[in-house]
C-alpha positions, 0 to 999 in steps of 0.5 A: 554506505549509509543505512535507513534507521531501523525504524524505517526498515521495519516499517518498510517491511512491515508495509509491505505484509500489509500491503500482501494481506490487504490485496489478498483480503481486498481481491477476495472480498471482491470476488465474494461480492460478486458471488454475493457472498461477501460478509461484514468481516471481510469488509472489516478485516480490509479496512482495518489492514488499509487504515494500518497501513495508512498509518505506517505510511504516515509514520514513515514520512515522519520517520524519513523527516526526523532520521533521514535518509541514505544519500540517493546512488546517483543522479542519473535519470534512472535515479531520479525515475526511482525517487519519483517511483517512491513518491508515487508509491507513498502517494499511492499508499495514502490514497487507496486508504482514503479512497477505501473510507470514502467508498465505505461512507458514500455506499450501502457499505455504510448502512450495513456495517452501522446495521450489523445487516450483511445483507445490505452489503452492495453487490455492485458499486454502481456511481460511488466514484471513491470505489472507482478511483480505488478500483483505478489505484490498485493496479497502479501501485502494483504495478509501481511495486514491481517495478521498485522490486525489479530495481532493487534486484538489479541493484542487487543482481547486476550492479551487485552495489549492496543498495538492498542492504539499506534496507535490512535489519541486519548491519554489517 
């Protein structure tokens, strides 16, 4: 079975820490502004693990492009369901970090960075349509992660097809 290039399986991975660091900061961030004790740093931290991760993505699909990729396991609809998975899951990743700057530059966000003033930090997003979209896409994408996580373990655990191997570092 062919293998994703190592480039492609450390972005991938390394997504995904991203991805966990940024849903852990974004959800705190969310609950310290309704408690109204968010702060600047927090808001940074958040942006800048969504940029990189915006970053990553780009990178993938330009690695995807120049290394290619393993021949897909089959073409059944569940195959095609999982290819359409991943589209979503890249698509997802590009624009929640969009969704985040737009929420930035079209809310207080914006003034209070540009100020240093945490104080003008919003406690509600009230009208700033980007902040709704991104409320939108997150569950979404976790949703779409479990599912792809699920069907990596049953390839792993009921097929026992070595498909997850794609995916390692490690080459046999």
């Amino acid at each position: 079975m062919t293998q994703y290039s190592k480039r492609m399986v450390i972005i991938h991975w390394l997504t995904l820490a991203l991805l966990i660091a940024a849903w852990y900061f974004g959800h705190s961030l969310d609950e310290a502004r309704h408690a109204a004790s968010a702060t600047l740093a927090g808001y940074v931290v958040h942006a800048i693990l969504g940029g990189s991760i915006m970053l990553l993505v780009l990178l993938r699909l330009y690695a995807r492009n120049k290394d290619g990729v393993p021949p897909a396991m089959g073409d059944t609809p569940m195959d095609k369901l999982a290819k359409g998975i991943h589209y979503a899951i890249y698509g997802l990743l590009l624009m929640l970090p969009v969704s985040g700057m737009l929420t930035v530059l079209t809310s207080d966000v914006r003034n209070a960075l540009i100020t240093g003033d945490a104080t003008l930090l919003p406690a509600k997003f009230t009208g700033v349509i980007a902040h709704e979209v991104h409320e939108i896409l997150v569950p979404v994408l976790l949703v779409l992660v479990v599912v792809h996580v699920l069907g990596a373990l049953k390839h792993q655990i009921v097929l026992k097809d070595g498909l997850m191997e794609r995916m390692m570092l490690r080459r046999k």
